[in-house]
C-alpha positions as CSV (number, residue, x, y, z in Angstrom):
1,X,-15.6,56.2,41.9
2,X,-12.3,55.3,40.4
3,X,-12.0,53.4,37.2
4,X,-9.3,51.9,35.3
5,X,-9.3,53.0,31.9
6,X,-8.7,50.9,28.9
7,X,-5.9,52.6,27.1
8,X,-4.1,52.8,30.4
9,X,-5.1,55.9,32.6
10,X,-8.2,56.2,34.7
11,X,-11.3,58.3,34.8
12,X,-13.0,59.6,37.3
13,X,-17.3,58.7,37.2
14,X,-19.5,61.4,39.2
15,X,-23.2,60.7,39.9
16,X,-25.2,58.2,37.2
17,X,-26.4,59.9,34.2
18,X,-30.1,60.9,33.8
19,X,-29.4,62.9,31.0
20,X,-28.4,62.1,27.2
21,X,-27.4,65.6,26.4
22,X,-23.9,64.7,26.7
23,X,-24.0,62.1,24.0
24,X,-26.6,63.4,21.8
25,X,-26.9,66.6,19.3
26,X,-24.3,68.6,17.8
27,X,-21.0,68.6,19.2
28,X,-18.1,71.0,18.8
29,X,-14.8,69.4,19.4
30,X,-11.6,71.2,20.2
31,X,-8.5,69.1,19.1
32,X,-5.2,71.1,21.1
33,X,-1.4,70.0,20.2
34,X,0.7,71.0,23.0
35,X,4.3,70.1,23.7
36,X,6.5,70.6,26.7
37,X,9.6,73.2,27.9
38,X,11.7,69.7,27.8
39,X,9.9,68.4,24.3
40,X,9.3,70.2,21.5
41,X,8.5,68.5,19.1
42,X,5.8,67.5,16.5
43,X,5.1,64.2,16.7
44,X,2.6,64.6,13.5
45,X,1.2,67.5,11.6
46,X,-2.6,69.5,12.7
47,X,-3.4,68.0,9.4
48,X,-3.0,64.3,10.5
49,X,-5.0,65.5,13.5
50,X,-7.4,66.9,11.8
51,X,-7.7,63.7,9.5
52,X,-7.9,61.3,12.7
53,X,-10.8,63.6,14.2
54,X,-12.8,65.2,11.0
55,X,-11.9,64.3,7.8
56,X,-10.7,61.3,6.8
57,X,-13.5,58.3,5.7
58,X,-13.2,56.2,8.9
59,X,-12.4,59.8,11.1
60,X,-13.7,59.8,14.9
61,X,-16.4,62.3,13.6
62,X,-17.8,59.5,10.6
63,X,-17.6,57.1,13.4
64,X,-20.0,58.5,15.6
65,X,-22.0,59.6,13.2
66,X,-22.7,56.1,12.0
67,X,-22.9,54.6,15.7
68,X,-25.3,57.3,16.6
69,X,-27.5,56.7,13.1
70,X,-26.9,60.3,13.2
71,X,-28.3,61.6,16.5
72,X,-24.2,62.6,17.2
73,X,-22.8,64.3,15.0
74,X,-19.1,66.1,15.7
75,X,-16.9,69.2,14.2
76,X,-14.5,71.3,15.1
77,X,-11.1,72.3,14.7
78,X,-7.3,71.7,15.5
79,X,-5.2,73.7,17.6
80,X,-1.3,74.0,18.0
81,X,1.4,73.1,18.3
82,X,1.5,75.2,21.3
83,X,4.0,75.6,23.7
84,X,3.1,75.7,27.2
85,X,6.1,76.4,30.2
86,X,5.1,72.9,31.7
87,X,7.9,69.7,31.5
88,X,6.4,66.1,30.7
89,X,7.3,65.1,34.4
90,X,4.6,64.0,36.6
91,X,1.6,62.7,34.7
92,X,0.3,66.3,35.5
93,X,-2.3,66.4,33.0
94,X,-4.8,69.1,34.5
95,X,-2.0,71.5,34.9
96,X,-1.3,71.0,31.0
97,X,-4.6,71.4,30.0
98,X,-5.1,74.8,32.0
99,X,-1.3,75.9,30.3
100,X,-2.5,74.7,27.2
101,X,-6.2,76.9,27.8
102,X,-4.2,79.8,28.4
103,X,-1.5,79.8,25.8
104,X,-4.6,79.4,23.2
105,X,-6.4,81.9,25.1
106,X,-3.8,84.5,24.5
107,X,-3.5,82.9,20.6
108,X,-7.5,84.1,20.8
109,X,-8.7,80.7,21.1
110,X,-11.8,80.0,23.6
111,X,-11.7,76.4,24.3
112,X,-15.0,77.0,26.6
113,X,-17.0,77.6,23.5
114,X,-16.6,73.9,22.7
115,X,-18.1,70.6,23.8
116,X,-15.2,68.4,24.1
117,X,-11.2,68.9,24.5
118,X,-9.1,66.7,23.6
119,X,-5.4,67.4,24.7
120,X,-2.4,65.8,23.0
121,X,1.1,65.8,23.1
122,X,4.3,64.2,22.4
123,X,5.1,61.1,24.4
124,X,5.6,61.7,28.3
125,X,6.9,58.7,29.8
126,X,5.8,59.6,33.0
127,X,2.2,59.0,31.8
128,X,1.7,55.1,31.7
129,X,-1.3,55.2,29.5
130,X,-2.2,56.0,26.0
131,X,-5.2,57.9,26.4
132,X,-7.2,59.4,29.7
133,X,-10.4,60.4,30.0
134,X,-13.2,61.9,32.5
135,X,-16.4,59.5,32.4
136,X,-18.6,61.5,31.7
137,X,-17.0,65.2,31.3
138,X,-16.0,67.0,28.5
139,X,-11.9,66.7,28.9
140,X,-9.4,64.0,27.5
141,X,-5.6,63.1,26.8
142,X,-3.7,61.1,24.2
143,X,0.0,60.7,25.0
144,X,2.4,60.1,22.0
145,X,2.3,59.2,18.4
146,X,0.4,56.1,18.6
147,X,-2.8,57.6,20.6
148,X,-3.2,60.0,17.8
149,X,-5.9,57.1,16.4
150,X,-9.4,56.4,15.4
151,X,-9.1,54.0,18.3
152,X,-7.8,56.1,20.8
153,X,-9.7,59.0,20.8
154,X,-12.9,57.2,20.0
155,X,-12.4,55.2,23.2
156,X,-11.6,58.0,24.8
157,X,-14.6,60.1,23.8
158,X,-17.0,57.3,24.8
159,X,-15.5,57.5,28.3
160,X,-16.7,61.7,27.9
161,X,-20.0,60.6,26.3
162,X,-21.0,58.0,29.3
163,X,-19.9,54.8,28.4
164,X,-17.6,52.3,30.5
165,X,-15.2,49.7,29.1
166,X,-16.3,46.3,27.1
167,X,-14.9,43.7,29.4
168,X,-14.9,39.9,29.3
169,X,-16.0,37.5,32.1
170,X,-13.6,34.1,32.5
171,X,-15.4,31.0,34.4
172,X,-13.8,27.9,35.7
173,X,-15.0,25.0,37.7
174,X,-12.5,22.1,38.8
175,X,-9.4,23.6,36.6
176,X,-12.8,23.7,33.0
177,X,-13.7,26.3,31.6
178,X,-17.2,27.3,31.6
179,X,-19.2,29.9,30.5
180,X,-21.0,31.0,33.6
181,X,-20.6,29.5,37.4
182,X,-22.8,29.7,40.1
183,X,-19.6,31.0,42.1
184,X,-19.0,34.1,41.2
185,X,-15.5,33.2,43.3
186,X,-14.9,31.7,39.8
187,X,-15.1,33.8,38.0
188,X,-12.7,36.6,36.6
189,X,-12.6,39.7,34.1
190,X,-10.5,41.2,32.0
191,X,-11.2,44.8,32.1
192,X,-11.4,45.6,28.2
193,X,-11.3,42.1,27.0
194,X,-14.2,42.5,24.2
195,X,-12.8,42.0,20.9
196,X,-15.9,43.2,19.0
197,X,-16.1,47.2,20.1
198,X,-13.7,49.7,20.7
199,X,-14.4,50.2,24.2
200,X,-13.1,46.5,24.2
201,X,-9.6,45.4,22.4
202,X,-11.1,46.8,18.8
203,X,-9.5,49.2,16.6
204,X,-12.7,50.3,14.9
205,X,-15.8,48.5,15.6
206,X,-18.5,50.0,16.7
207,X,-20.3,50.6,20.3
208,X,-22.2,47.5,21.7
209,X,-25.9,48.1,22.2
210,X,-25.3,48.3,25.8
211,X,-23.1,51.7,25.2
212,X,-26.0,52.8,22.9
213,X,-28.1,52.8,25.5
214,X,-25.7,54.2,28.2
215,X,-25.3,57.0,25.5
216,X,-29.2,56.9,24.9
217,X,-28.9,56.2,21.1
218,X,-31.9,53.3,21.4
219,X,-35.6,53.9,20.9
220,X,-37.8,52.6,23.1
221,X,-39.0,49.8,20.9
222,X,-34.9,49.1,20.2
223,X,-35.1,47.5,23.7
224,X,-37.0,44.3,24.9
225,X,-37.0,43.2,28.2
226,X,-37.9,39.3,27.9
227,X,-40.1,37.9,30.5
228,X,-41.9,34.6,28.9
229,X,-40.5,31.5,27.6
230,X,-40.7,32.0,23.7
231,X,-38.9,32.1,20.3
232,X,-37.7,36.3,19.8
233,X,-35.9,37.7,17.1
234,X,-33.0,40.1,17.1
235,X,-32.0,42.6,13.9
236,X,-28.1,43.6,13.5
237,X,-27.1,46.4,15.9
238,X,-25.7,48.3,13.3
239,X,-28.9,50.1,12.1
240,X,-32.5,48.2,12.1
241,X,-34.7,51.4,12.7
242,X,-36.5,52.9,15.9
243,X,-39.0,50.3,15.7
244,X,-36.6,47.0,15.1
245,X,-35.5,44.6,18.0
246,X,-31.8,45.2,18.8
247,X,-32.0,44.2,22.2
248,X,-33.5,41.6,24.1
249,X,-32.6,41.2,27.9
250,X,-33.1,39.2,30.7
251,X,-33.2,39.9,35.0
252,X,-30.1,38.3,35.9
253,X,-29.8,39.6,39.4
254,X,-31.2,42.9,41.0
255,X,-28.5,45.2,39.1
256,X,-27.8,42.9,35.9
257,X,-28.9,41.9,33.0
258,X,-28.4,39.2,30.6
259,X,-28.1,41.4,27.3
260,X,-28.1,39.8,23.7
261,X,-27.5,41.6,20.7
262,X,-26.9,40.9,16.9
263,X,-23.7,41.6,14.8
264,X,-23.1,42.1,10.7
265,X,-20.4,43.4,8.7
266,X,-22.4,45.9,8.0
267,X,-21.2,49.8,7.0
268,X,-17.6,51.3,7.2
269,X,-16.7,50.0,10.7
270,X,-17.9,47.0,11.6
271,X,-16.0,45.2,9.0
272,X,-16.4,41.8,10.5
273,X,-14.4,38.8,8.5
274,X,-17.1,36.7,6.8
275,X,-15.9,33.9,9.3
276,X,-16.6,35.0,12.8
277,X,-18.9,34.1,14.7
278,X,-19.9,37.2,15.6
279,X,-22.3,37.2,12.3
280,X,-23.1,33.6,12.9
281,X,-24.0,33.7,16.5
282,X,-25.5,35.4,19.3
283,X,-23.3,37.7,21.9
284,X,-24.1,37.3,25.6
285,X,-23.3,40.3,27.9
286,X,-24.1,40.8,31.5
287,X,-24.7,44.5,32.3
288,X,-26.9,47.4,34.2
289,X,-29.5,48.8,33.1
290,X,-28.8,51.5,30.5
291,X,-28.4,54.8,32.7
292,X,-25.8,53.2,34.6
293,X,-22.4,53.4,33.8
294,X,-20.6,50.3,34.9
295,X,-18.6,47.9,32.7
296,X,-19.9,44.9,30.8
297,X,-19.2,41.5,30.5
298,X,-19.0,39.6,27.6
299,X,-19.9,36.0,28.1
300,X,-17.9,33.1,26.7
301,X,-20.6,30.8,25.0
302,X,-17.7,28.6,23.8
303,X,-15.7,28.0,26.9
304,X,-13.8,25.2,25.2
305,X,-11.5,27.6,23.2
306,X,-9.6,30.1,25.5
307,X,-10.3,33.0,22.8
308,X,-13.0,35.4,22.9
309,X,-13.4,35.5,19.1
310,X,-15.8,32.5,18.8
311,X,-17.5,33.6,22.3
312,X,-21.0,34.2,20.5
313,X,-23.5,31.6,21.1
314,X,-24.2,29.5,18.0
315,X,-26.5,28.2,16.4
316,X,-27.9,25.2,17.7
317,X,-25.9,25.5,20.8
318,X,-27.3,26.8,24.6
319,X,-26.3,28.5,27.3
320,X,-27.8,28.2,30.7
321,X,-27.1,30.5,33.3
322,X,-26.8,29.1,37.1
323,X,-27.8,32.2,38.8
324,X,-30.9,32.9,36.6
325,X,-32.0,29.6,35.8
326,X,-32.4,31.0,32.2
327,X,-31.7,28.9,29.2
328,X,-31.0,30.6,26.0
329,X,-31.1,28.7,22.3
330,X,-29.9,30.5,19.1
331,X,-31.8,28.7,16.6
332,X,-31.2,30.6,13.5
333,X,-28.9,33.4,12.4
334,X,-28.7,35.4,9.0
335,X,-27.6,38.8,7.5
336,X,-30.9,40.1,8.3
337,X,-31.1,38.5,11.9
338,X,-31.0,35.5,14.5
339,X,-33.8,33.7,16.4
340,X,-33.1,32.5,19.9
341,X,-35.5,30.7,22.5
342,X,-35.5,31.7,25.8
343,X,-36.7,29.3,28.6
344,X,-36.9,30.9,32.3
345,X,-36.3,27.9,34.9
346,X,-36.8,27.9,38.5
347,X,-33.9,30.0,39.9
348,X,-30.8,29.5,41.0
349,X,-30.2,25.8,40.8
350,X,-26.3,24.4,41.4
351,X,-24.9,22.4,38.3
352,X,-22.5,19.8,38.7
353,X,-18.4,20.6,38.5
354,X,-17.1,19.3,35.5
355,X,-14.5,17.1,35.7
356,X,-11.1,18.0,33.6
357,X,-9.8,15.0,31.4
358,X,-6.7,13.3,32.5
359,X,-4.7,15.9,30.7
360,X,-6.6,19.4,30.1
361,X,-4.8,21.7,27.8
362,X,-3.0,24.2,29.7
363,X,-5.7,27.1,30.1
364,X,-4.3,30.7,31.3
365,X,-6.1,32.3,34.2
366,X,-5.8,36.2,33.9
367,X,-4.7,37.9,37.1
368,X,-8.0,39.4,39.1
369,X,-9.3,43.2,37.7
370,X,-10.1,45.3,41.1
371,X,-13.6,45.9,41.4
372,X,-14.4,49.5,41.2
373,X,-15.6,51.2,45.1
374,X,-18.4,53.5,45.1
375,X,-17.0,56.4,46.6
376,X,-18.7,60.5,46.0
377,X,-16.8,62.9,43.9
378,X,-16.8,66.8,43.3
379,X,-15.4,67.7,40.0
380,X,-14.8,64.9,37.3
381,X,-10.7,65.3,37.2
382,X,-8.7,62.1,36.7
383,X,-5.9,60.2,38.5
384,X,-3.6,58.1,37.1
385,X,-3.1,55.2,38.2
386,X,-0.8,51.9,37.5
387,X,-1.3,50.5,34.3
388,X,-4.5,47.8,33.9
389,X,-3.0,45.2,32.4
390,X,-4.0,42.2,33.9
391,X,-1.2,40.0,33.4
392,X,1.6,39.6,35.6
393,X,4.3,41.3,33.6
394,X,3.8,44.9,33.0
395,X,6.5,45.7,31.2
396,X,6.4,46.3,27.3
397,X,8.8,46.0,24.7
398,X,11.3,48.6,23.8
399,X,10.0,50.6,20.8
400,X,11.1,49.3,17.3
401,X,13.9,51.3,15.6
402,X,14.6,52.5,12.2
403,X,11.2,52.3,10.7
404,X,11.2,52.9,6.7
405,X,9.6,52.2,3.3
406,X,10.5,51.2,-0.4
407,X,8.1,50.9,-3.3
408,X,7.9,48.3,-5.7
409,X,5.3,47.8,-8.3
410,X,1.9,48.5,-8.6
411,X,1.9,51.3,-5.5
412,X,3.0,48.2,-3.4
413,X,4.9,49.5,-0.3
414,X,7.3,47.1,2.0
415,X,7.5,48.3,5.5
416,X,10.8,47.4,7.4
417,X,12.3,47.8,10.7
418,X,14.2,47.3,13.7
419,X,13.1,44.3,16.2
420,X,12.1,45.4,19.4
421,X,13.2,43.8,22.7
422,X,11.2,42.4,25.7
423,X,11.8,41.2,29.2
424,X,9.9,38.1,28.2
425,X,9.4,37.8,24.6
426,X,8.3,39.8,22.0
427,X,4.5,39.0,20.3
428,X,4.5,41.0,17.6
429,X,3.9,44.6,15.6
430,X,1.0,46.6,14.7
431,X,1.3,48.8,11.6
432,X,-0.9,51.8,10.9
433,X,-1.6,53.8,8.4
434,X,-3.1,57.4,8.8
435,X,-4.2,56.5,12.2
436,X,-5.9,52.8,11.2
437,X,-4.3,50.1,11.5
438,X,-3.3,48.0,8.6
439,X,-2.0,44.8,9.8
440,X,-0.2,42.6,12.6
441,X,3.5,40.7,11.8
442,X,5.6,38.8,14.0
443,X,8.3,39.8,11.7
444,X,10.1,42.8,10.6
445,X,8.5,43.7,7.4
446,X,5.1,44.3,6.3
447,X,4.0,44.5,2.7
448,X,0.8,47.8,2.2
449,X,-0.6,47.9,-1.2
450,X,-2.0,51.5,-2.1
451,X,-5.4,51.5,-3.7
452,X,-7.0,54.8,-5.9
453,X,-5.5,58.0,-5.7
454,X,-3.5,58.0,-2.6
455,X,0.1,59.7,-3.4
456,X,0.9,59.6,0.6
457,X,0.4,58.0,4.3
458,X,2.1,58.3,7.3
459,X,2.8,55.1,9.4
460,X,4.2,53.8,12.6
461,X,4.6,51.2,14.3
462,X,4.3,49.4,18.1
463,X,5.4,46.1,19.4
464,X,3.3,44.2,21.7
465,X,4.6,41.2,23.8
466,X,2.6,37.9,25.1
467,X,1.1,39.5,28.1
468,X,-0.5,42.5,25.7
469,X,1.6,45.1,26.7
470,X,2.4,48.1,23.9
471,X,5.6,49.8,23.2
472,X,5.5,53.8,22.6
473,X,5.3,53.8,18.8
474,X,7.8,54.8,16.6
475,X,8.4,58.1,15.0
476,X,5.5,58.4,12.0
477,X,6.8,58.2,9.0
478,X,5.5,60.3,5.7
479,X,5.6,58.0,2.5
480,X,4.9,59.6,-0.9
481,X,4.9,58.7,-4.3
482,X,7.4,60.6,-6.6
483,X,6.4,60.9,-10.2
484,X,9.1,61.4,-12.1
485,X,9.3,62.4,-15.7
């Protein structure tokens, strides 16, 4: 089957995992720069890499060591730059990773002897992704600059380890929003709409507890599949024990599930503002069961707001599903869990169309996500595909310009540069820092203040526009501190 994938490209899914050995265990990870006959250059050092993917505090190796609670665990090593005879034409990614195999085979490199590859390489324009990926399989690609993140490759990675993208379902009856509709006809989803994971919109928060069981990170008793009307508690995902309730679910269909699970700002990751409802509330997922690999969809329990932010299900509040005939109630929530009640009705019963007030606020409708089509495969190679934005306008903004740095006091760094353009309008810029990002402007200038012992950072930038479309980023910049004496 062919799949869109998040950061732009597609991966290809063979036959549904029975195995965890792909996702569990020690993993070696083989990090190759390679440029092109038509590009040489260095976007960024093999030290950056090396940061992004082993050593730095919130590096793709800390990451899944703390999603896993510790049954992943990654190392490895950065290769490159190498040159390989290819150009950047064509999107021809398994030609540059079999170049790239044997230019470090004759360097005395065996990439066979690890786990995972991950390929990068300067921007190629004929690529119109960030990052590729085979789901599952032990090969990926991140194109440019800006894909050399804890985002990217983390996404990326999760594709490799068995996991599908963190989507978001959008309901309406009679022009309303609603969370869930008997009509699946009204129903829409935005591919990887999830803002609370990284194989959603996130830059850094952790896998759902649908992933952890794709990857088969939950214990037994992590899991409880709900059958009786009663009051059940949930603990936060992010690390109750092998005994604790993470998960409680519910037979939505034949092949789905309604799946609830429990968030916190809680360890290095899943820094959650103290606001969102994501710690005050209850998330709502439909998926499949954990050993298949299909996306899920993220429920909108506050269909009133068009954001997904507020989309857990609060306290006090209910959401009753028309195909089920299940009604669930968060009654409590804390930092050390919430408390819902969950009342199974008599099936599929139809529920009235709302009727829109004389004048609704204007409510945007994303453009249908092709359902994926079952189809065999041989070997796990991707395609790429057209872009999966779902918006109408697919074109992003230029990339900003002249991208530099002054210091003023107190290790207090201003950011400027040149606006970007866009056939529509630009949104705004994302600015990151040694592969994190460190805020969002709709200006020019962005102010970083440094904290402890940091002396440098390297940072770039990308401009996004209203439909969610991302410009290449700019050149990194390296910003130091001078002492003078």
């Amino acid at each position: 089957k062919h799949f869109l994938v998040a950061a732009g490209g597609t991966q290809t899914v063979s036959a549904a995992l029975t195995s965890t050995s792909v996702s569990t265990g020690a993993k070696r990870l083989a990090v190759v720069l390679l440029n092109f006959s038509n590009d040489s250059s260095q976007p960024y050092t093999p030290a950056f890499a090396a940061g992004v993917a082993f050593t730095n505090p919130n590096s793709v190796a800390a990451y899944y060591a703390v999603t896993s609670y510790g049954q992943l665990t990654l190392s490895g090593d950065v290769f490159g730059w190498y040159a390989i005879p290819d150009t950047n034409a064509g999107c021809a990614t398994g030609s540059w990773a079999a170049s790239a195999t044997t230019v470090a085979a004759a360097a005395g490199v065996n990439l066979s002897a690890y786990d995972n590859v991950v390929y990068a390489f300067p921007t190629a324009s004929s690529c119109g992704w960030a990052g590729l990926a085979q789901m599952p399989g032990r090969s990926s690609w991140l194109n440019g600059a800006g894909a050399m993140t804890l985002r990217t490759m983390t996404h990326e990675l999760g594709h490799n380890f068995g996991t599908h993208h963190a989507s978001t379902l959008n309901c309406t009856e009679g022009g309303v929003r609603v969370s869930l509709s008997l009509n699946s006809a009204n129903c829409t989803s935005n591919e990887y709409g999830d803002p609370f994971t990284v194989m959603g919109q996130a830059n850094q928060y952790e896998h759902t507890n649908y992933s952890r069981g794709n990857f088969g990170w939950l214990q037994p008793a992590n899991t409880v599949t709900v059958t009786t009307d009663g009051d059940y508690t949930l603990v936060p995902v992010e690390g109750g024990g092998p005994t604790a309730v993470e998960t409680l679910r519910m037979t939505r269909t034949s092949s789905t599930f309604l799946t609830l699970e429990f968030r916190q700002a809680i360890g290095a990751f899943d820094t959650f503002p103290a606001s969102w409802p994501v710690m005050t509330g209850v998330s709502v997922r439909i998926a499949s069961g954990y050993t298949v690999r299909l996306q899920s969809q993220l429920v909108d329990a506050t269909p009133a707001t068009t954001s997904f932010l507020d989309a857990p299900l609060a306290v006090g509040s209910t959401l009753f599903d028309p195909i089920s005939g299940i009604s669930i109630t968060t009654l409590a929530a804390s930092s050390s869990g919430a408390t819902v009640h969950i009342a199974f009705g008599a099936g599929p019963t139809p529920t009235p169309t709302p009727t829109p007030s004389p004048s609704p606020s204007p409510t945007p409708t994303p453009a249908p996500t092709p359902s994926p089509t079952p189809a065999p495969t041989s070997s796990p190679t991707p395609t790429p595909e057209p872009s999966p934005t779902p918006s109408t306008d697919a074109q992003p903004p230029t990339t900003p310009t002249g991208l530099g740095a002054t210091f003023g006091r107190g290790k207090k760094l201003e950011l400027f540069w040149s606006p970007s353009s866009d056939n529509v309008s630009v949104a705004g810029y994302r600015v990151y820092r040694d592969g994190a990002q460190v805020g969002t402007t709709a200006g020019t200038t962005l102010g970083d203040t440094w904290t402890g012992k940091r002396t440098t950072a390297t940072y770039w930038v990308v401009a996004y526009d209203l439909a969610g479309n991302l410009s290449v980023a700019t050149e990194p910049i390296l910003v130091a501190i001078a002492v003078v004496k």
